[in-house]
N, C-alpha and C positions, 0 to 999 in steps of 0.2 A: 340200893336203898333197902333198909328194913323195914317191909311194909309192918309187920306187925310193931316195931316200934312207931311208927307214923301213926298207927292207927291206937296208941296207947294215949301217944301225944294228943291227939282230935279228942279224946276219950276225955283227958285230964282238964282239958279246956275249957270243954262243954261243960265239964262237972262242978266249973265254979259258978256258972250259970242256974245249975240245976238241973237234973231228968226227969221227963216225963212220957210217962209210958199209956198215957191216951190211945197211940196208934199202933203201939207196940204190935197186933194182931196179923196189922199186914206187913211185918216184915218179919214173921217166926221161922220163913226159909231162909232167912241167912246164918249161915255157918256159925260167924264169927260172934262170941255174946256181946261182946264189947262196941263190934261195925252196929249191929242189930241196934243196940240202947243209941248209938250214934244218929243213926236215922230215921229212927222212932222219933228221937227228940226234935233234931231236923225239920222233921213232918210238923212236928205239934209247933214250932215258931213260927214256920213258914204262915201255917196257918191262923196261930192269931194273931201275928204281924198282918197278912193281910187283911183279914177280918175287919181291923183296926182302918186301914188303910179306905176299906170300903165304908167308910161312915162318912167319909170324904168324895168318894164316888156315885153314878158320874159324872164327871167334869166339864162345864159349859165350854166355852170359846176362849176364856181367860182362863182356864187352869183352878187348879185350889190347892191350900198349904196342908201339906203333911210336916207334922210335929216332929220338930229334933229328936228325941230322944229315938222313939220305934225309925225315925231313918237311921240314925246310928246302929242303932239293934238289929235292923235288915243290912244292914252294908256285912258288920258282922256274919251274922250268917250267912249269907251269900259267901263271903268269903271263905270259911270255913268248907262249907258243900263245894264248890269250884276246887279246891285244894284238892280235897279229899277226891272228888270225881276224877282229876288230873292225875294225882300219886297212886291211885289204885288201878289204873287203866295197864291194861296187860298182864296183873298178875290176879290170882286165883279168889281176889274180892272185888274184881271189880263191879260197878254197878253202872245202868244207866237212869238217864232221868228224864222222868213225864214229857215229849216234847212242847205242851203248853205250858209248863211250868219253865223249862230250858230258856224258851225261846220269852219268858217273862221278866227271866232274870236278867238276861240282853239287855232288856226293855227297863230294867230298875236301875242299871247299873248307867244308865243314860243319865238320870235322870236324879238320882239318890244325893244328898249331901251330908255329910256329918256333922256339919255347924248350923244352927239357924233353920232347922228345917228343911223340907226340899219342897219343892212347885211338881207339883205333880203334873203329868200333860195333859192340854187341852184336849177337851174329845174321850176322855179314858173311859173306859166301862168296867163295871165293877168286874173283880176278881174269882174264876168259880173255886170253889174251895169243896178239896177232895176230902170229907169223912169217914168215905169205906170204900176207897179206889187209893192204891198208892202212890206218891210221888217218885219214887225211886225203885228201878228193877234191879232185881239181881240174877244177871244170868244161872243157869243150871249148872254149868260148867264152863272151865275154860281149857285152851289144850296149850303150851309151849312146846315147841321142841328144841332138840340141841345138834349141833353141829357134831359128824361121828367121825369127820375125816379133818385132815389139813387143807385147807384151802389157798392159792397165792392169789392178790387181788393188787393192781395197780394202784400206786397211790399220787395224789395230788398235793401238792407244797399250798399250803392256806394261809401258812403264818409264819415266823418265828420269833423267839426271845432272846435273854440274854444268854441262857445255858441250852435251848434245846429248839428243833425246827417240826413243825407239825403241821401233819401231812391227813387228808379225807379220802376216806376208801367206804366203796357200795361191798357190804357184805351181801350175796347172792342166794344164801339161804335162808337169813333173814329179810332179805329184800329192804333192807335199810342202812343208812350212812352210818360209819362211825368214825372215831377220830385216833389218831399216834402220835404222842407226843414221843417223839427220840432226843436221847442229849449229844449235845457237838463231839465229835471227835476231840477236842483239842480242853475240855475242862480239867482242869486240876482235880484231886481229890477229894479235894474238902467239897468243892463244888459240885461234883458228881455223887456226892452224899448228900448233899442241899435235894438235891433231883429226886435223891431217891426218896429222902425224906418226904418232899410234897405230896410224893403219890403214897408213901405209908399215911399221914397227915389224912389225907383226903380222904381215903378208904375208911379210915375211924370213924368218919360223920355220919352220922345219921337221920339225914333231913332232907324233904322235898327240894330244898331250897341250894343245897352245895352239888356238884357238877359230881356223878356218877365216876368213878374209874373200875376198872374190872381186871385186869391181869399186866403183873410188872414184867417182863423178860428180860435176865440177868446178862443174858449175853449181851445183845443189844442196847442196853440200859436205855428203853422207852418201855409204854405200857398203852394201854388199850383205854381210851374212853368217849361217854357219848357223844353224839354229834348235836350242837345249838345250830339254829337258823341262823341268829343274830346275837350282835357284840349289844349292847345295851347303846353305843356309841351309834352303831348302824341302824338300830332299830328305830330310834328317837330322829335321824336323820333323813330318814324314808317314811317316816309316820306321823311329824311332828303338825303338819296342820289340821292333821285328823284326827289326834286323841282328843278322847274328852276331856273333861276335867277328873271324871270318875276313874275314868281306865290310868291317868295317869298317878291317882291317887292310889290304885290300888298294885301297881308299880311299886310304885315308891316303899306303900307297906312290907308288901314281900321284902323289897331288900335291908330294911328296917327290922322286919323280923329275923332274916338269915343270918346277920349281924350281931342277933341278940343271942341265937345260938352258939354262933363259931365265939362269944366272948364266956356263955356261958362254959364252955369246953376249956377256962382259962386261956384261950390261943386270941391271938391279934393280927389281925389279915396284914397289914404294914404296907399293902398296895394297893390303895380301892381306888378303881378309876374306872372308868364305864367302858374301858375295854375289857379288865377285869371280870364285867357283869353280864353273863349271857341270855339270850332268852333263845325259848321254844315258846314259837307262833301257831298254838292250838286255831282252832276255829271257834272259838268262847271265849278265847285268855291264855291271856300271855303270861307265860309261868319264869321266872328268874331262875339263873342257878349261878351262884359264886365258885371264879373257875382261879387261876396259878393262886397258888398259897406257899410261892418257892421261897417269897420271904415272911415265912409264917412265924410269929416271936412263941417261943413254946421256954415255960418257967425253967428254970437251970440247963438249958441247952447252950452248949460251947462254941454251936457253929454264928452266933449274934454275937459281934463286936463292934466296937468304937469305927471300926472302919470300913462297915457296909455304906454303900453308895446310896444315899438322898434318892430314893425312886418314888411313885405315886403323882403322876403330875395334880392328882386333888390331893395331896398331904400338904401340911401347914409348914409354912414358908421358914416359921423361926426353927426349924428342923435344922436347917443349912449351919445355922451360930451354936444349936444345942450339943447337935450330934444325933445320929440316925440311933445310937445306943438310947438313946436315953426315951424312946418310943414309948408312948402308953395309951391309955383310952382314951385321954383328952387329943390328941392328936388323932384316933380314932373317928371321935365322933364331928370333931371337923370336918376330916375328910366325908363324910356321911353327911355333915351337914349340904355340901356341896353340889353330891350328889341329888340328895330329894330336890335341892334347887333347878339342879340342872334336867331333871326328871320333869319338873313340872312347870317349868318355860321352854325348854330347848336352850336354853343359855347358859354359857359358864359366867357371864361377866355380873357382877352382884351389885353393881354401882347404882344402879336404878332399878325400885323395885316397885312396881306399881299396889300389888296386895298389901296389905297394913300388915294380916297377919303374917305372912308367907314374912314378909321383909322384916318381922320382930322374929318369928322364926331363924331365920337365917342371919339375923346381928349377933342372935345367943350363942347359937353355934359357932361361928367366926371369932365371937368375943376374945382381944387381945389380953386380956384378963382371962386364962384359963378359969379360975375359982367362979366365974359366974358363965364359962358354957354349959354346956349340957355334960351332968356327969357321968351318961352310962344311956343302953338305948331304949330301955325302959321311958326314962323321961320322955327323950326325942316323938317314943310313939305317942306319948301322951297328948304332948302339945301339939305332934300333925294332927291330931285329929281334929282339931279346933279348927284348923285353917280350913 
């Protein structure tokens, strides 16, 4: 990933919001001017969000209502901060943060709602809020090193697909897993150019959010990339009586967001299914990263024909009578809509939806009448927010 593009993007975000450089003082040791205005401003939300928050504090035995809007506005930034804390870890801006405020965020993200307000918890006691102490450190330095020899490291078979089988190997210098995807012996040409394509494809991206690769080898035609804990499938399947509402919400965003990138890039994932979606299982949060893009639809490319094979077990059914060519957003955002569904029941099955909004949600998306789903995933984020 390109952190400094990452950190251009946090940058841009913030800047529709506004800067403000209240706290600026205590963070003039960081490097970057741009991280620096980042978590200056950072500071100065956190701060009057919970300012705000303590006009409501403390809270008897029944709790008290914290106001829609500043929940939505903390959810926000939380979001934002957790991104950035995740994407900058390991490289030469990373920072750490306050553990009373860390361990607060935990604690909002229980509890936070974007629609109607949220109930804040019984018993709560106001918030202390830092004026001239920082929320965020930033290390002195960091150090990486690089591997200066070849190494051979056993590898273990974890998967495979249509074109290629991938295998997970402990790199011993980095003391960490990674992953190889190799392609079959037996693909055709055109198809060993799809392979190669994905990993050219993928390496283009530049986003927290799309699955890392690092080195093609021509010989071998596989390549090198990082290692996920969990498929979005397995993860949801081992965790599903325990997520909250928030955590599954904030799920759902990231892959809502990642989405909104890879269409921004004109490209069209063409296989979104929750195997497709990987996570890394931080001790904070669960970060996504969107992984095969082998059938990625990219504008005037030759290797998309009438006669690729109906894949995405969440793409839209009328695919089967259209034709796989005929792929675009609205089939996109279906399949998407499915997804956030499935993100936040554990269900694929849509016939019965208990939430009013979630189940108007998930009709527009579905909508058999394309011209009234969701046209693009702008919308989409719009109206999850509501639910």
């Amino acid at each position: 990933m390109n952190i400094e593009n990452y950190i251009e993007a946090q940058y841009r975000e913030l800047q529709t919001r506004g800067f403000n450089a209240e706290f600026s003082e205590l963070y003039k040791g960081v490097d970057n001017s741009k991280l620096r205005d980042i978590l200056a401003t950072l500071h100065y939300y956190f701060i009057s969000l919970f300012r705000t928050m303590n006009e409501r504090l403390p809270t008897g035995e029944y709790g008290a209502h914290f106001w829609a809007e500043p929940s939505r506005d903390l959810i926000s930034i939380i979001e934002i901060t957790m991104g950035l804390y995740s994407a900058l870890k390991a490289s030469k801006y990373a920072f750490e943060i306050d553990e009373y405020y860390l361990n607060l965020i935990k604690d909002c993200r229980e509890f936070l709602s974007s629609s109607g307000g949220s109930t804040l918890p019984s018993n709560m006691s106001k918030v202390d809020l830092y004026y001239i102490q920082p929320i965020f450190y930033v290390p002195k330095s960091v150090n990486v090193k690089s591997a200066s020899s070849d190494m051979t490291y056993k590898l273990k078979q974890i998967g495979q697909g249509s074109y290629a089988n991938v295998y997970k190997y402990k790199d011993s210098f980095y003391n960490r897993n990674f992953v190889i995807k190799r392609a079959k012996k037996d693909l055709s040409n055109k198809e060993l150019e799809r392979f190669r394509r994905e990993f050219e494809e993928m390496k283009k991206f530049s986003s927290p959010y799309i699955l890392e690769v690092y080195r093609y080898d021509e010989e071998k035609n596989e390549y090198i990339m990082e290692y996920m804990d969990y498929t979005l499938d397995s993860y949801i399947s081992q965790n599903n009586s325990a997520l909250s509402s928030s955590q599954r919400k904030g799920i759902a965003l990231q892959v809502l967001r990642a989405f909104g990138y890879i269409h921004s890039k004109g490209r069209l994932h063409r296989d979104i299914s929750p195997k497709n979606i990987l996570i890394k299982a931080y001790e904070d949060v669960a970060v996504i990263k969107i992984s095969d893009f082998g059938l990625v639809k990219i504008p005037d490319s030759q290797l998309t024909t009438s006669n690729t094979d109906f894949k995405g077990y969440f793409n839209d059914p009328s695919l089967v009578t259209e034709g796989f060519n005929t792929y675009d957003i609205l089939h996109e955002t279906y399949a998407l809509t499915r997804i956030v569904y499935y993100i936040m029941t554990g269900k694929t099955n849509t016939d019965k939806i208990v939430d009013a909004n979630l189940r108007g949600f998930v009709q527009k998306g579905l909508h058999p009448d394309k011209t009234k789903r969701f046209q693009n995933v702008l919308e989409m984020i719009k109206e999850f927010r509501m639910i």
